[in-house]
C-alpha atoms as an extended CHARMM CRD file, in Angstrom:
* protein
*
       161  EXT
         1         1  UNK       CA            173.9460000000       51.4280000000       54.3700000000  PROA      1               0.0000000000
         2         2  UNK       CA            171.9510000000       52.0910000000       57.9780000000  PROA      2               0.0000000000
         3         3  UNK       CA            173.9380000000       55.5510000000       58.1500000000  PROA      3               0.0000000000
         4         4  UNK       CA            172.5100000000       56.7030000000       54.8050000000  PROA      4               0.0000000000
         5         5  UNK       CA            169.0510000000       55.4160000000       55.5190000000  PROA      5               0.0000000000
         6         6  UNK       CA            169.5430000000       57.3920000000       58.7700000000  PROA      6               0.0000000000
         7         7  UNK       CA            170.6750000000       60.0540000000       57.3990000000  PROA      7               0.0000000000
         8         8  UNK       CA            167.7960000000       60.1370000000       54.6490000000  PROA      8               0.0000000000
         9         9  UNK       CA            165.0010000000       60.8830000000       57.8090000000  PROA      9               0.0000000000
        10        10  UNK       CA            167.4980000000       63.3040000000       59.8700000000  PROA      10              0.0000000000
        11        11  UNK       CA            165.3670000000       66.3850000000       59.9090000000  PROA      11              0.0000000000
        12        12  UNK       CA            168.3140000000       68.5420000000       59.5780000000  PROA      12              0.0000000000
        13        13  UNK       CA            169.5530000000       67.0710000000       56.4660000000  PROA      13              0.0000000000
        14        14  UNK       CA            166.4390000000       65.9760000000       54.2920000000  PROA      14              0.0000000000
        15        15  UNK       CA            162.5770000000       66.7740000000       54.0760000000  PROA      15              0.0000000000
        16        16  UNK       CA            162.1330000000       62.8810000000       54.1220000000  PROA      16              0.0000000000
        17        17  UNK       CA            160.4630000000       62.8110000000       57.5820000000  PROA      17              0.0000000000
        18        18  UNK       CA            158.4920000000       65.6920000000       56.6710000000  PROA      18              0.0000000000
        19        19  UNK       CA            156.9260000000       63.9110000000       54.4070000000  PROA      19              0.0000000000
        20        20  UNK       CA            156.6640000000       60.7900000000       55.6270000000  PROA      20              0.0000000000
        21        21  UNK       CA            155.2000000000       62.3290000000       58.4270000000  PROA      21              0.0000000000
        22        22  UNK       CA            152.3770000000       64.4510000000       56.5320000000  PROA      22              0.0000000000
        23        23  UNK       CA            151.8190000000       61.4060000000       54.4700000000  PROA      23              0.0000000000
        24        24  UNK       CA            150.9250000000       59.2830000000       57.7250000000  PROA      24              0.0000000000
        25        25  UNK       CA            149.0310000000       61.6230000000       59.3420000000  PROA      25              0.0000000000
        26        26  UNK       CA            146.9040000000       62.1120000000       55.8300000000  PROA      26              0.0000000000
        27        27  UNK       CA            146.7260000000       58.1840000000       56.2450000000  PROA      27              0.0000000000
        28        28  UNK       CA            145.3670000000       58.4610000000       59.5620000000  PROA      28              0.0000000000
        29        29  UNK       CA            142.8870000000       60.8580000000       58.5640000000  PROA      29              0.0000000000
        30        30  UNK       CA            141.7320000000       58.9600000000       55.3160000000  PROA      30              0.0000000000
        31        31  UNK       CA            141.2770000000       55.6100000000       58.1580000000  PROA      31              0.0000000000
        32        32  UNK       CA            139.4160000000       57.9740000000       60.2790000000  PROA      32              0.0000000000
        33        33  UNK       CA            137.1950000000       59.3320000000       57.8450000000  PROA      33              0.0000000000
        34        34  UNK       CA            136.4170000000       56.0670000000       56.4750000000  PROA      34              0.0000000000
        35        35  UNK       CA            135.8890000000       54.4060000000       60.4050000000  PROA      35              0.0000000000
        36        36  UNK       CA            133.5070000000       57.3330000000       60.9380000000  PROA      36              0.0000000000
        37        37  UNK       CA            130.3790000000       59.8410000000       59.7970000000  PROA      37              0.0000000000
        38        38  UNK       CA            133.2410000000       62.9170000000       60.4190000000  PROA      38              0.0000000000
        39        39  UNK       CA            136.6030000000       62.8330000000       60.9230000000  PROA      39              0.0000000000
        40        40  UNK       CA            137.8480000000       63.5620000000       64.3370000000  PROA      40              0.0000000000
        41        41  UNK       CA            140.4660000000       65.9920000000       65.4180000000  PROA      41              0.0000000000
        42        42  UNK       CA            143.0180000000       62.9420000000       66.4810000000  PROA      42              0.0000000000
        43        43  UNK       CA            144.8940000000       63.0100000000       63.4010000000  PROA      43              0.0000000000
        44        44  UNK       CA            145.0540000000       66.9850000000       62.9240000000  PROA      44              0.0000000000
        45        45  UNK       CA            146.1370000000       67.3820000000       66.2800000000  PROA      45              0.0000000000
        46        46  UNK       CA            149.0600000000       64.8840000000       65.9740000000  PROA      46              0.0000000000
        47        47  UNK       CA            150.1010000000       65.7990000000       62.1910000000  PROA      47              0.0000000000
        48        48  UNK       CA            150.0920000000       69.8280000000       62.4990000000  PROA      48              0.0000000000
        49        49  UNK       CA            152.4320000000       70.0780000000       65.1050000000  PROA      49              0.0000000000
        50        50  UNK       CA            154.9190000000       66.9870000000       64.3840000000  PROA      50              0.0000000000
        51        51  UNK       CA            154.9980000000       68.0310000000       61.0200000000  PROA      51              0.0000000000
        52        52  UNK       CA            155.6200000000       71.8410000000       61.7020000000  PROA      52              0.0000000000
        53        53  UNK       CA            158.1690000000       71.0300000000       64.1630000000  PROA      53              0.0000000000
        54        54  UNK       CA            159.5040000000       69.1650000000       61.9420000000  PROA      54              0.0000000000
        55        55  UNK       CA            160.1180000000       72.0700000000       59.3660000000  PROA      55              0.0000000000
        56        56  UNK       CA            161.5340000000       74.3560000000       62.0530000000  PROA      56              0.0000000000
        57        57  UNK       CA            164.3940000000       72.0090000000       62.8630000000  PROA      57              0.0000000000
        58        58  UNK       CA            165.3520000000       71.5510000000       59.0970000000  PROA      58              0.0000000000
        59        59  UNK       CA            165.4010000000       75.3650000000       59.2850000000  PROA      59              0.0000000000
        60        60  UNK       CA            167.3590000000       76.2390000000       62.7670000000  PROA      60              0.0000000000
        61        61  UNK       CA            169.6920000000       74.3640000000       65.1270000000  PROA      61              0.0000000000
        62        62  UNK       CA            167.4310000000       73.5650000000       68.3940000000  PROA      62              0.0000000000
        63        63  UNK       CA            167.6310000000       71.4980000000       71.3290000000  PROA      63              0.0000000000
        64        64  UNK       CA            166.0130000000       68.7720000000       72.5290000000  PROA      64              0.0000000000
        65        65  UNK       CA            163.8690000000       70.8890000000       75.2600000000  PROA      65              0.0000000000
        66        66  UNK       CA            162.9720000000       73.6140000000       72.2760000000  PROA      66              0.0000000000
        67        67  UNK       CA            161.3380000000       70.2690000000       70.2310000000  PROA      67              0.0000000000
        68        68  UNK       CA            159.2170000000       69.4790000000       72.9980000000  PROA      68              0.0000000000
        69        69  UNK       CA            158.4810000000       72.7020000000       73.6010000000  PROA      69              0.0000000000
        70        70  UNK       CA            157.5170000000       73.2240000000       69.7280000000  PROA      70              0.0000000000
        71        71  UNK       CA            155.3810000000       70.0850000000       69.4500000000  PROA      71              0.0000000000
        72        72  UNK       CA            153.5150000000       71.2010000000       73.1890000000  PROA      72              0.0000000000
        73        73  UNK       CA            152.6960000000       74.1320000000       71.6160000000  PROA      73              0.0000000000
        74        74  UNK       CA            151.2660000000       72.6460000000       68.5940000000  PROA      74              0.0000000000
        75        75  UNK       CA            149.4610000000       70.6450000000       70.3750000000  PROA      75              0.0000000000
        76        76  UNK       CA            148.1690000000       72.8270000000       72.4220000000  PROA      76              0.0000000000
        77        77  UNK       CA            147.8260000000       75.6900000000       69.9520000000  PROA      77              0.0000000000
        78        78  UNK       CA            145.9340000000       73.5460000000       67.6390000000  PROA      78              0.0000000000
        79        79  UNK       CA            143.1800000000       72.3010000000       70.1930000000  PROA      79              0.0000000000
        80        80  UNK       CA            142.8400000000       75.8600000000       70.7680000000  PROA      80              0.0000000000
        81        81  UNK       CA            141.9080000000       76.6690000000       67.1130000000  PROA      81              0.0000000000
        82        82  UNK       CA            139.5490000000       73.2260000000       66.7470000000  PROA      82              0.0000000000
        83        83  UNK       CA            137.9430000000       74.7470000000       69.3850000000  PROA      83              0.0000000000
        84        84  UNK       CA            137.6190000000       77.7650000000       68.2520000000  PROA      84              0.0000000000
        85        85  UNK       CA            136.6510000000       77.1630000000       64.8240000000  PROA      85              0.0000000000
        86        86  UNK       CA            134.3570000000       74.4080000000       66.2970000000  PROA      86              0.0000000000
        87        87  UNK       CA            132.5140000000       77.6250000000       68.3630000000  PROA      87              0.0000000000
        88        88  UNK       CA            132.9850000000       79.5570000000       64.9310000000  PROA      88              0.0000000000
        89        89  UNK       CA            130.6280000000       77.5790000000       62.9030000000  PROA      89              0.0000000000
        90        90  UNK       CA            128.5950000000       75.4910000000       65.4420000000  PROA      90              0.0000000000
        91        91  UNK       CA            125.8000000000       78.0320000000       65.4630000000  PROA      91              0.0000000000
        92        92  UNK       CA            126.1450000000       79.0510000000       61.8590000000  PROA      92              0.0000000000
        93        93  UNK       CA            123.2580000000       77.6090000000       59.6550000000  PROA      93              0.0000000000
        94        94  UNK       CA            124.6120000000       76.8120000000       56.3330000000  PROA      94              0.0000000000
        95        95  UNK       CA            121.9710000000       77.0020000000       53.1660000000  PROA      95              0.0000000000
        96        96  UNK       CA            121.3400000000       73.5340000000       52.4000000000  PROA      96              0.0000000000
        97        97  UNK       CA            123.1660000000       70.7600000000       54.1880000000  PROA      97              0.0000000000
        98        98  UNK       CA            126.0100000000       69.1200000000       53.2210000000  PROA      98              0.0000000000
        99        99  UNK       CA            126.6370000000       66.6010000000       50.8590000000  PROA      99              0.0000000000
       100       100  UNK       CA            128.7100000000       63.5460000000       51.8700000000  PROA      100             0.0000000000
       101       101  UNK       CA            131.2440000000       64.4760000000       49.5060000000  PROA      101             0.0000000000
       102       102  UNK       CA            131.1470000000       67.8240000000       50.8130000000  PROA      102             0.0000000000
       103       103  UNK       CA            131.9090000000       66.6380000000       54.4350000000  PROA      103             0.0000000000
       104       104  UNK       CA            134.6560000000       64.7880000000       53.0230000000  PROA      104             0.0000000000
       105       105  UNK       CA            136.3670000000       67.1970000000       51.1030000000  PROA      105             0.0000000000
       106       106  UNK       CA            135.2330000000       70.1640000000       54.5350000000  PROA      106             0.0000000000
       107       107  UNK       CA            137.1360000000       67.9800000000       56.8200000000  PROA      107             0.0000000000
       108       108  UNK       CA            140.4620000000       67.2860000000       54.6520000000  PROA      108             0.0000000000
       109       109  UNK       CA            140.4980000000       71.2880000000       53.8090000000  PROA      109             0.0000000000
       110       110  UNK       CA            140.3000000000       71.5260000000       57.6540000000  PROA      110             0.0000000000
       111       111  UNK       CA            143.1250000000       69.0140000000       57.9460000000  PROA      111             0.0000000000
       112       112  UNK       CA            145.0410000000       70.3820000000       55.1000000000  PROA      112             0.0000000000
       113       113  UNK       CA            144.0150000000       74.2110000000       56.4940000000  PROA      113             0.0000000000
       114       114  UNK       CA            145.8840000000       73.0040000000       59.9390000000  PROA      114             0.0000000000
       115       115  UNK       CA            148.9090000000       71.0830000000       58.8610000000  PROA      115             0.0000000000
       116       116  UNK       CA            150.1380000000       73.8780000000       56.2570000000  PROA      116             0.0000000000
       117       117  UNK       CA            148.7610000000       76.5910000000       58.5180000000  PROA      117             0.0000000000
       118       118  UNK       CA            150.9580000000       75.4470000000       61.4700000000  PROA      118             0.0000000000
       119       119  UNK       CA            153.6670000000       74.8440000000       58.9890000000  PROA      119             0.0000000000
       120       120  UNK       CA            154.0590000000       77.9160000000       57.3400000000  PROA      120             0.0000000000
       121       121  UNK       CA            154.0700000000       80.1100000000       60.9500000000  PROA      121             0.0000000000
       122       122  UNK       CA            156.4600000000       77.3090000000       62.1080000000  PROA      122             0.0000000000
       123       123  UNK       CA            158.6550000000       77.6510000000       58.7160000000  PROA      123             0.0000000000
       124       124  UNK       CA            158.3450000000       81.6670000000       59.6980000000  PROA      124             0.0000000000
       125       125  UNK       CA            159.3760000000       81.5670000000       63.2950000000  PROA      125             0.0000000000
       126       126  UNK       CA            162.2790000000       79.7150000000       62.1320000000  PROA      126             0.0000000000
       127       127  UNK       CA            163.6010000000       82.3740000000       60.2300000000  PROA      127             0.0000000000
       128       128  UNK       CA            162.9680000000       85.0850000000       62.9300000000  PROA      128             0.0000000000
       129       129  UNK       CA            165.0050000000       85.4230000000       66.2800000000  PROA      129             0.0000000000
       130       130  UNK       CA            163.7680000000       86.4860000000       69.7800000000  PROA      130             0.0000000000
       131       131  UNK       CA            160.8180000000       88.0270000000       70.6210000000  PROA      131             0.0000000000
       132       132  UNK       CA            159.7500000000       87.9360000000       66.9750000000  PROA      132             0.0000000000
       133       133  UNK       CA            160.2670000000       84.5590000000       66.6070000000  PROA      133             0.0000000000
       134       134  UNK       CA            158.2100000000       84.0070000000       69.9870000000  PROA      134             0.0000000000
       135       135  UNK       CA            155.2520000000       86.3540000000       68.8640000000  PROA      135             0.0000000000
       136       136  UNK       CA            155.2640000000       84.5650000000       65.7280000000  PROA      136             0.0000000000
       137       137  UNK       CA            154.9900000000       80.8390000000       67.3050000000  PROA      137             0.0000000000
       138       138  UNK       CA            152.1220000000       82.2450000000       69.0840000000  PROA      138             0.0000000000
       139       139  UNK       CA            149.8730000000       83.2830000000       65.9990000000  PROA      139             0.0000000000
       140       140  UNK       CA            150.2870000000       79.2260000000       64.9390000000  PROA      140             0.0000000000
       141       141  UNK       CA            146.7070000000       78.9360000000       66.4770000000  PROA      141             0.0000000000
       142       142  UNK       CA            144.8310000000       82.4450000000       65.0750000000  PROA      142             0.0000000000
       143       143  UNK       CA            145.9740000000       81.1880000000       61.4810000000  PROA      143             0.0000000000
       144       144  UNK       CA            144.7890000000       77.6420000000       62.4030000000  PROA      144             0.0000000000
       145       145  UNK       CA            141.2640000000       79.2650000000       63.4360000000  PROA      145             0.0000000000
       146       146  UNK       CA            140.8150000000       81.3110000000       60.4750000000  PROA      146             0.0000000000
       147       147  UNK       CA            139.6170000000       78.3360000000       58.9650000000  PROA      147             0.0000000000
       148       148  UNK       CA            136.3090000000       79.0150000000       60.5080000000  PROA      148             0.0000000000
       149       149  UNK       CA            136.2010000000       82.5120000000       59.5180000000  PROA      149             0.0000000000
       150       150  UNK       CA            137.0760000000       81.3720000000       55.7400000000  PROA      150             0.0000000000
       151       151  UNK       CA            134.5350000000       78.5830000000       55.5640000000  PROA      151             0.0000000000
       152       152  UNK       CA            131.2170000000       81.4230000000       56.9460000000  PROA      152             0.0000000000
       153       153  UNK       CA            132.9600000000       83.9820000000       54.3380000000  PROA      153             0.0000000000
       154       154  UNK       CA            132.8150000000       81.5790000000       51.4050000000  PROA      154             0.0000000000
       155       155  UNK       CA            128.7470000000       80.6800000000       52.6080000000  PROA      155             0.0000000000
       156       156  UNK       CA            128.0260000000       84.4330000000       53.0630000000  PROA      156             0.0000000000
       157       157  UNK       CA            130.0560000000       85.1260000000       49.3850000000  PROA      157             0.0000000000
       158       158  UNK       CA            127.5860000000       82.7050000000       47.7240000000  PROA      158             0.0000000000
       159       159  UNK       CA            130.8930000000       80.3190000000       46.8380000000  PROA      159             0.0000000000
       160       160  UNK       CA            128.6250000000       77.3940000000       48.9080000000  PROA      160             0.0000000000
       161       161  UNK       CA            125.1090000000       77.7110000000       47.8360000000  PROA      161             0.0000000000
């Protein structure tokens, strides 16, 4: 009985702990949200990369050093990006300020944005050997950032007015 349950959360077997993990880290997120005005980066910067990492070792063999290599970067990586999408739209004036609803539902597509972001380049890399597979970890934090680009293009589009 403890083997199967085991076996159920092995990463290389089942897409149990992926979820499980997403599903706490959206739990940590909904707690944070609700504790606070905004939702802080805490739970974004632990989901992303544990549940990307995650993904990659369902997808290739690795060893323990790659893992913590994989979740550094994604840690890492994904600071990088809140801080860069924080710089994108710090000095950007939106039209009208946002609702409370709309805070809510900017900071889960933020969350959401860097979980599957991280994810799919993860889920990529995976699939890729060498230096492709390298160069492909490495754009984990541009496709994390474009979130800020996305968010000024949908203003500027007239999709937020």
């Amino acid at each position: 009985m403890a083997t199967d349950t085991g076996r159920r959360f092995r990463p290389q077997i089942s897409l149990a702990s992926v979820v499980v993990a997403f599903l706490l880290g959206t739990l940590a997120h909904a707690v944070d949200q609700m504790l606070f005005v905004r939702a802080g980066p805490i739970p974004l910067l632990l989901t992303a990369p544990v549940v990307a990492t995650l993904l990659y070792v369902r997808l290739r063999a690795t060893t323990r050093q790659q893992v913590l290599a994989l979740l550094g970067w994604g840690v890492v990586g994904s600071g990088l990006a809140v801080l860069g999408v924080y710089l994108r739209v710090v000095g950007y004036y939106l039209p009208r300020p946002l609702t409370p609803t709309e805070m809510v539902l900017y900071d889960f597509g933020m969350f959401l944005w860097f979980v599957l972001g991280l994810s799919a380049v993860y889920v990529l890399a995976a699939r890729r050997t060498g230096r492709t597979a390298i160069a492909t970890l490495l754009l984990g934090p541009v496709v994390q950032a474009l979130f800020g680009f996305v968010t000024v293009f949908l203003v500027e589009t007239g999709l937020y007015s």
